[in-house]
LUMZABA-732496 format. One record per atom (N, C-alpha, C): atom name; x, y, z; residue number from 0. Coordinates in Angstrom, 3 decimals, m for minus. Layout:
['CA'; [X; Y; Z]; NUM] ...
***
This chain:
['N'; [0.826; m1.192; 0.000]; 0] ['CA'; [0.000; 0.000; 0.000]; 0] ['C'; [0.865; 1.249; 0.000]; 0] ['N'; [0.277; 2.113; m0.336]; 1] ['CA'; [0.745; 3.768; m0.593]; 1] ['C'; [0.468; 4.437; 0.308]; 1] ['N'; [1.389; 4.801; 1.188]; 2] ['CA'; [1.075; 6.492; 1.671]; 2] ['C'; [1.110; 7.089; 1.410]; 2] ['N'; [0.629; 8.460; 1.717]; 3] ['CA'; [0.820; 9.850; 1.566]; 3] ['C'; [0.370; 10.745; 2.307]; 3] ['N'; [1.740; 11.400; 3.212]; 4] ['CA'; [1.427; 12.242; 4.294]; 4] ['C'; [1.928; 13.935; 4.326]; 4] ['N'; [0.513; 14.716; 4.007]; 5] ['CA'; [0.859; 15.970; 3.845]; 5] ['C'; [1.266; 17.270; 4.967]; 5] ['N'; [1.760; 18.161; 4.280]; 6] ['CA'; [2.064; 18.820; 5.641]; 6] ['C'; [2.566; 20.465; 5.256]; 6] ['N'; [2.564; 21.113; 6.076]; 7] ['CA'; [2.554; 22.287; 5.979]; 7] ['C'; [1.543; 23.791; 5.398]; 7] ['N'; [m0.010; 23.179; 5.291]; 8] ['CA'; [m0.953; 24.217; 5.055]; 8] ['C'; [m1.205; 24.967; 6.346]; 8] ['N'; [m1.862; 26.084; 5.940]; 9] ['CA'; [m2.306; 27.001; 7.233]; 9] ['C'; [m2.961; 28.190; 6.553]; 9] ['N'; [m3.097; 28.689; 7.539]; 10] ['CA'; [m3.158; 30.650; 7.514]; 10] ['C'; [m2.428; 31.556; 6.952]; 10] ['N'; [m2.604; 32.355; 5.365]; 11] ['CA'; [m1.232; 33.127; 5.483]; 11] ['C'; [m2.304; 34.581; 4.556]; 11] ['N'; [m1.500; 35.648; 5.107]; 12] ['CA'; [m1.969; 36.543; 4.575]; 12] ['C'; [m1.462; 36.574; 2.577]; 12] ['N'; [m2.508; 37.720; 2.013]; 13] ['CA'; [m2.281; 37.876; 0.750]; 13] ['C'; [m0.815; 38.124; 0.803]; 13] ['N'; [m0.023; 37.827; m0.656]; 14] ['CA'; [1.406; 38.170; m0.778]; 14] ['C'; [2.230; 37.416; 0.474]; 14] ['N'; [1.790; 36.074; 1.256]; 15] ['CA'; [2.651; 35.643; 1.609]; 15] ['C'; [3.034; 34.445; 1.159]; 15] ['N'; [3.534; 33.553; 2.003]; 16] ['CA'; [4.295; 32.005; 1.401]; 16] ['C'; [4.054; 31.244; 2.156]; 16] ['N'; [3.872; 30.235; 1.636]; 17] ['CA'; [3.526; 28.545; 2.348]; 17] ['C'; [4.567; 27.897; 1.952]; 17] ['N'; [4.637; 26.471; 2.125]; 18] ['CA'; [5.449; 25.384; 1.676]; 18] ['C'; [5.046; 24.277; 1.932]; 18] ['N'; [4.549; 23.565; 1.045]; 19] ['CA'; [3.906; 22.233; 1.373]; 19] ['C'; [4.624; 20.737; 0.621]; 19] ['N'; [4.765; 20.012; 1.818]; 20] ['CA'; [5.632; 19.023; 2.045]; 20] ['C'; [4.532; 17.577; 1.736]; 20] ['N'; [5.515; 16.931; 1.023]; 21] ['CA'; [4.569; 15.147; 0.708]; 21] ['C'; [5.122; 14.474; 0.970]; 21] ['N'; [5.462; 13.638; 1.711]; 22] ['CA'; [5.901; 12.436; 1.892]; 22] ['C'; [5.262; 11.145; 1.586]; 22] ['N'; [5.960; 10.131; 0.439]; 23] ['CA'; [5.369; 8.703; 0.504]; 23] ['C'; [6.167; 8.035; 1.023]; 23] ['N'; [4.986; 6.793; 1.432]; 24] ['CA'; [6.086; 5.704; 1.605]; 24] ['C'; [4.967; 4.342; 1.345]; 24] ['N'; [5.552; 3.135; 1.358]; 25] ['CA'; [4.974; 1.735; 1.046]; 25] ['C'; [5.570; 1.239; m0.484]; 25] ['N'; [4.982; 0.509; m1.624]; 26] ['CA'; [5.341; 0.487; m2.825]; 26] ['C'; [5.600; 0.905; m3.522]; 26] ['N'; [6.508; 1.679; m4.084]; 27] ['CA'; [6.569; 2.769; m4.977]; 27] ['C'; [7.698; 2.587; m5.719]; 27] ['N'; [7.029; 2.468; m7.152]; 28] ['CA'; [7.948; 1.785; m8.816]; 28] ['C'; [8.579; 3.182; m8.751]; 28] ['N'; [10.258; 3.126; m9.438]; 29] ['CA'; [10.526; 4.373; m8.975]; 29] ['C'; [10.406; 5.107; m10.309]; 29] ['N'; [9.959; 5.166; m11.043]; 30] ['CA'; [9.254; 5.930; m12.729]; 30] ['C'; [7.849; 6.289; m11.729]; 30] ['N'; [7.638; 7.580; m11.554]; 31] ['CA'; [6.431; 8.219; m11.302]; 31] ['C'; [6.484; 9.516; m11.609]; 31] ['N'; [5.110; 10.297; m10.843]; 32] ['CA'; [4.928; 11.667; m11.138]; 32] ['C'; [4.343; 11.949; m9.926]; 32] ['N'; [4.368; 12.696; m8.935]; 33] ['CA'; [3.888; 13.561; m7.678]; 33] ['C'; [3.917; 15.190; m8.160]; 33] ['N'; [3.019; 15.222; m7.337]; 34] ['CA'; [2.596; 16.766; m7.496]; 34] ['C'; [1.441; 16.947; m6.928]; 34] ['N'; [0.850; 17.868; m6.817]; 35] ['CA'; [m0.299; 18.751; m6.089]; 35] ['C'; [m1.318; 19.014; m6.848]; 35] ['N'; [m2.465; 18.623; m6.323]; 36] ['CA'; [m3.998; 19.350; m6.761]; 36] ['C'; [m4.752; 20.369; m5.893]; 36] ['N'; [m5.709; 20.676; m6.100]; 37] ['CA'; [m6.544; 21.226; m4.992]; 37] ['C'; [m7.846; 21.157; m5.056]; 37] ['N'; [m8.813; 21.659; m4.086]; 38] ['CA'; [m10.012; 21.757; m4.262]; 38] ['C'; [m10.613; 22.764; m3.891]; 38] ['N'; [m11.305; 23.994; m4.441]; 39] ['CA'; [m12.164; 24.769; m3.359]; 39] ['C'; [m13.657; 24.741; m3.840]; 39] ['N'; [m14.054; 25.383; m2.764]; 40] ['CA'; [m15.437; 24.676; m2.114]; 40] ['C'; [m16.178; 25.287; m3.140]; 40] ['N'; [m16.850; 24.044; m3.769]; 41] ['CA'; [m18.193; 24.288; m4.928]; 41] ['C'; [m17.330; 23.917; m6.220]; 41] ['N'; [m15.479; 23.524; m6.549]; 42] ['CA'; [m15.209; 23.421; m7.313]; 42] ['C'; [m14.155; 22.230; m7.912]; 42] ['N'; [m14.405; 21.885; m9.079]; 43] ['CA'; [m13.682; 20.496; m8.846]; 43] ['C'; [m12.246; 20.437; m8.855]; 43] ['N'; [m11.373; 19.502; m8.485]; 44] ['CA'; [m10.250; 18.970; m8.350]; 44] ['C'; [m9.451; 19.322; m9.373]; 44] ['N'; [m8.408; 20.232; m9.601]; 45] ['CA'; [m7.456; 20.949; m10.814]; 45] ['C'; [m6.279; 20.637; m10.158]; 45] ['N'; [m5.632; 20.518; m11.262]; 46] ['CA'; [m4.250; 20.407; m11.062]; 46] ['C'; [m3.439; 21.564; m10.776]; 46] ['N'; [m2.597; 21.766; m9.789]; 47] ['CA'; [m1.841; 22.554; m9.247]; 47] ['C'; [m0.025; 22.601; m10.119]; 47] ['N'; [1.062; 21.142; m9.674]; 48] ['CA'; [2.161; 21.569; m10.411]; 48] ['C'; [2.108; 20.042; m10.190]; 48] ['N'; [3.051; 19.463; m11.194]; 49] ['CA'; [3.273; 17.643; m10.764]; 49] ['C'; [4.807; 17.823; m11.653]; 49] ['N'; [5.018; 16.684; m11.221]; 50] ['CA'; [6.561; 16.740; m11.295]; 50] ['C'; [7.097; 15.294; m11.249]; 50] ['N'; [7.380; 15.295; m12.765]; 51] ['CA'; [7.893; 13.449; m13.079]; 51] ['C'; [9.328; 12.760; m12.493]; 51] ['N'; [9.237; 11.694; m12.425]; 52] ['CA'; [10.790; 11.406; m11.704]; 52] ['C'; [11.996; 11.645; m12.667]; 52] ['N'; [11.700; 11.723; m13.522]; 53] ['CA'; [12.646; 12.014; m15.166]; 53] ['C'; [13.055; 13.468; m15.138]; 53] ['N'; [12.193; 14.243; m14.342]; 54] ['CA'; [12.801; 15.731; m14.196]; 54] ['C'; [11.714; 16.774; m14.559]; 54] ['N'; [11.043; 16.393; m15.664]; 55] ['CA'; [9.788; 17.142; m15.959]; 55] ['C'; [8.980; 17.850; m15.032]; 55] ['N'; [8.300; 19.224; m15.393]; 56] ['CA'; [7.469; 19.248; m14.393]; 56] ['C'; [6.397; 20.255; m15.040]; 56] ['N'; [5.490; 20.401; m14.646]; 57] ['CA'; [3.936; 20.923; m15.231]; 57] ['C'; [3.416; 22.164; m14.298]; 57] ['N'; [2.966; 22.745; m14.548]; 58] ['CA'; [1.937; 24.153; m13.628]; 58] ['C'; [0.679; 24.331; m14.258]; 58] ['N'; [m0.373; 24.541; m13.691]; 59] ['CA'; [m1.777; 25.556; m14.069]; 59] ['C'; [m0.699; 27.036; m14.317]; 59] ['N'; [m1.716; 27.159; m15.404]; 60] ['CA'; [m1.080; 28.757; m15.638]; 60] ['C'; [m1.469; 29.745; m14.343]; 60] ['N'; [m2.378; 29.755; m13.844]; 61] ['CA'; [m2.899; 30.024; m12.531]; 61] ['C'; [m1.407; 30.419; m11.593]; 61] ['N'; [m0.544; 29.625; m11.432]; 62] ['CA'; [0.011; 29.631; m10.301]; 62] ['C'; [1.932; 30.157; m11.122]; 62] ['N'; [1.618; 29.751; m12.849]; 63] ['CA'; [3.205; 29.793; m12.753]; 63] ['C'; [3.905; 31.104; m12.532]; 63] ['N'; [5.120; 30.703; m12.207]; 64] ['CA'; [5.959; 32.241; m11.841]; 64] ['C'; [5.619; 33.006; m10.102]; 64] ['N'; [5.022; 31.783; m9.069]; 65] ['CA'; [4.538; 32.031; m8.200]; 65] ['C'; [4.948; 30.589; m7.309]; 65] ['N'; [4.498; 29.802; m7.958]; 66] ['CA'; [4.750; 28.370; m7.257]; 66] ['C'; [6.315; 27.724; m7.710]; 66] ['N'; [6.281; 26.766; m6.770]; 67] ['CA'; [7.626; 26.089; m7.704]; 67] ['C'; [7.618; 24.820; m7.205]; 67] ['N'; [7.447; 23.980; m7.464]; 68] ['CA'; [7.530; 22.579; m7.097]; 68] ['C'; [8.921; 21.544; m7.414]; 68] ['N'; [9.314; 20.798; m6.238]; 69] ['CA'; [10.529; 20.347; m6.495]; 69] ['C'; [10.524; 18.782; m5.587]; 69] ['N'; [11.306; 18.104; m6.120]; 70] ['CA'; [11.153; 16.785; m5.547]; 70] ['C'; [12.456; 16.424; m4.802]; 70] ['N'; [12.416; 15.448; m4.409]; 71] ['CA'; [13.350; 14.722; m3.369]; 71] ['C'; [13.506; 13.132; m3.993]; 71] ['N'; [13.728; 12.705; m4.591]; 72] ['CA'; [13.193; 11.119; m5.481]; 72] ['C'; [13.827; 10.251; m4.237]; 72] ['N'; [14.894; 10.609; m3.205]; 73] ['CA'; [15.712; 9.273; m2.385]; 73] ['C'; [14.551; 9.447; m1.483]; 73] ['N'; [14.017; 10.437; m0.651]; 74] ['CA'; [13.004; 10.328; 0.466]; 74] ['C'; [11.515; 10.479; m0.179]; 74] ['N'; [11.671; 9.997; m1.286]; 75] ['CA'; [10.132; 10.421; m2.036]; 75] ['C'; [9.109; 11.644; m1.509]; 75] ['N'; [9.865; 12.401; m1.619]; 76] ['CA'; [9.009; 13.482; m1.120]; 76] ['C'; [8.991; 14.407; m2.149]; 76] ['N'; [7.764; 15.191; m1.930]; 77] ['CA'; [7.629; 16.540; m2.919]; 77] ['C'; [6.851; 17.571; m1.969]; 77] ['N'; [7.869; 18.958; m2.650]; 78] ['CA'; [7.325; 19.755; m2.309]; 78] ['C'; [6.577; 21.028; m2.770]; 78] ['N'; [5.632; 21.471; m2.467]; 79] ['CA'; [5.425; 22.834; m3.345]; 79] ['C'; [5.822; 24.145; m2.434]; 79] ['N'; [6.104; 25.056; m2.964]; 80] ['CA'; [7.229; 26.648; m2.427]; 80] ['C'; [5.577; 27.409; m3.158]; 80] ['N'; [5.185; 27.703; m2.288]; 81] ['CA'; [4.127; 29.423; m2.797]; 81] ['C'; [4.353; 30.102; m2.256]; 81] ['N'; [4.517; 31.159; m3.426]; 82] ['CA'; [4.658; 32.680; m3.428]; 82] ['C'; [3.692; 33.433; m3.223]; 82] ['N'; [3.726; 34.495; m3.055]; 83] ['CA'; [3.194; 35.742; m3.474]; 83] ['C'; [0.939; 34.978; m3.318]; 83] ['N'; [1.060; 34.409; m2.231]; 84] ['CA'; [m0.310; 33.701; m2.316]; 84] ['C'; [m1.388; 35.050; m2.449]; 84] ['N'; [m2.661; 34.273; m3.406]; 85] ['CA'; [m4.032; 35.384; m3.599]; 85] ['C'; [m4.934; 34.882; m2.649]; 85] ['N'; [m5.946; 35.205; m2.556]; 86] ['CA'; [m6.773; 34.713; m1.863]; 86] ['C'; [m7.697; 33.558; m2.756]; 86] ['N'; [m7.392; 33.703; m3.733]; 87] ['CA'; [m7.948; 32.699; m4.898]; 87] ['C'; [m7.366; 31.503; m4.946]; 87] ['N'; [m6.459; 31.281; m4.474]; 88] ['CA'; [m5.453; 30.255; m4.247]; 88] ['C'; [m6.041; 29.133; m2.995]; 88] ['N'; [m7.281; 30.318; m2.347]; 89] ['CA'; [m7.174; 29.199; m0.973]; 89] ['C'; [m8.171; 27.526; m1.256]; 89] ['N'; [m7.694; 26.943; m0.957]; 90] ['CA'; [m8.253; 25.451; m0.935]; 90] ['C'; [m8.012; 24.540; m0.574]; 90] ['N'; [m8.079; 23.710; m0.839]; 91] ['CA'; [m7.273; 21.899; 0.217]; 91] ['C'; [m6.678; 21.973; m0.694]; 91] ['N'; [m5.301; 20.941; m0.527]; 92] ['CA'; [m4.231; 20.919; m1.383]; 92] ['C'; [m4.098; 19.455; m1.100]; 92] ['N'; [m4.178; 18.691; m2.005]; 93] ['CA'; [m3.624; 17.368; m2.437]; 93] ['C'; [m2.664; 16.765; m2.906]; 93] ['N'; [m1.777; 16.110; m1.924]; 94] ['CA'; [m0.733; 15.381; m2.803]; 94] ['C'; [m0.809; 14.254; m3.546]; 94] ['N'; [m0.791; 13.855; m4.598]; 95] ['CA'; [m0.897; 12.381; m5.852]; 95] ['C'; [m0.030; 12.545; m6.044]; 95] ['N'; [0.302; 10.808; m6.270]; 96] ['CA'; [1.076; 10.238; m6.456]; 96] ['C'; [0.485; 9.309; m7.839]; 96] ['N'; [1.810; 9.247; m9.300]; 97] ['CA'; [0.772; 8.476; m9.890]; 97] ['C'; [1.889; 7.569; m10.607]; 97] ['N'; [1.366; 6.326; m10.974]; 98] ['CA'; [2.252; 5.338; m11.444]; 98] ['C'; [1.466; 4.599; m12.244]; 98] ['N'; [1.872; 4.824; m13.459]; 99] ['CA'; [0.963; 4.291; m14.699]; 99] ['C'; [m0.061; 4.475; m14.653]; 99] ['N'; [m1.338; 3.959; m14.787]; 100] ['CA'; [m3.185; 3.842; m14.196]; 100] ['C'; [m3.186; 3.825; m12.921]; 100] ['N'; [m2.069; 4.098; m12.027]; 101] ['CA'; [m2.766; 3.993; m10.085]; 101] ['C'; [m2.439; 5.372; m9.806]; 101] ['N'; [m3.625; 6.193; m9.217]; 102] ['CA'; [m3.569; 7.376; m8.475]; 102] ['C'; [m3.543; 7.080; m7.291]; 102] ['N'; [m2.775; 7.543; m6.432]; 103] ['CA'; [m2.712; 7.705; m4.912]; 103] ['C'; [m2.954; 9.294; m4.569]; 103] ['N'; [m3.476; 9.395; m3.142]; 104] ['CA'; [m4.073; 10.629; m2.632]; 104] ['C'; [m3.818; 11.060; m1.296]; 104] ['N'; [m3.328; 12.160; m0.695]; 105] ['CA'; [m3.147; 12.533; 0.892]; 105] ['C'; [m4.731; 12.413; 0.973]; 105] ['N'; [m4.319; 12.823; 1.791]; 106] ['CA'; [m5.309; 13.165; 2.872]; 106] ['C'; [m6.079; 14.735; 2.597]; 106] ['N'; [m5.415; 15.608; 2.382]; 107] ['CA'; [m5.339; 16.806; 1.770]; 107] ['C'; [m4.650; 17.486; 3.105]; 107] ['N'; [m4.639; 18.797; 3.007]; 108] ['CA'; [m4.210; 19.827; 3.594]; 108] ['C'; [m4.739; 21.269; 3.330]; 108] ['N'; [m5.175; 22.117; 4.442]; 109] ['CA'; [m6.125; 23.316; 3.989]; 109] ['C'; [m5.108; 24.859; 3.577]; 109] ['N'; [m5.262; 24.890; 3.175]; 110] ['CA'; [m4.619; 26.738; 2.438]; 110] ['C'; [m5.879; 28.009; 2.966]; 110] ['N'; [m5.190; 28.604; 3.780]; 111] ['CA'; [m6.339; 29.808; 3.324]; 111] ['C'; [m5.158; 31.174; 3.290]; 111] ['N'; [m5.750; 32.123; 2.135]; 112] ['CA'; [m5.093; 32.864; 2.125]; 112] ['C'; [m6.080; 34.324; 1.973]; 112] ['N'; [m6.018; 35.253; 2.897]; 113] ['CA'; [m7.239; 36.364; 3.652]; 113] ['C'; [m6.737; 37.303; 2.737]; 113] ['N'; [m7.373; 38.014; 2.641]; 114] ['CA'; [m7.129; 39.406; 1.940]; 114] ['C'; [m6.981; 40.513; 2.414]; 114] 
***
């Protein structure tokens, strides 16, 4: 089985910074992709930044030049760095994990960012 244990959401005013931390652990083929989704309330599940083990990595235009996502491949961890947060930004934040056809999922983690 797959873990995935998230960490570092909270409270932050407009124009500040978070950093949110993923940790897996259990089975894990080491060809994958981790990265972050989110959710806010009334809206569905979008992709945030993901980031392949090959080096690649992806953004919503939403966030680029603001976020930065970076991995760890020996402690399987990923992280996302936000910048300059809007208040549009605020939502649960999800870490996936994905390996061929299997999605794995935290738990989530909450973002709010006040204006």
């Amino acid at each position: 089985q797959v873990q995935l244990v998230e960490s570092g959401g909270g409270l932050v005013q407009a124009g500040g910074s978070l950093r949110l931390s993923c940790a897996a652990s259990g089975s894990i083929f080491s060809i994958n992709t981790m990265g972050w989704y989110r959710q806010a309330p009334g809206k569905d599940r979008e992709l945030v930044a993901v980031a392949a083990s090959g080096g690649s990595t992806n953004y919503a235009d939403s966030v680029k030049g603001r976020f930065t996502i970076s991995r760890d491949i020996g402690k399987n961890t990923v992280y996302l760095q936000m910048n300059s947060l809007k208040p549009e930004d605020t939502a649960v934040y999800y870490c996936n994990l994905r390996v061929l056809q299997s999605w794995h999922w935290g738990q989530g983690t909450q973002v709010t960012v006040s204006s």
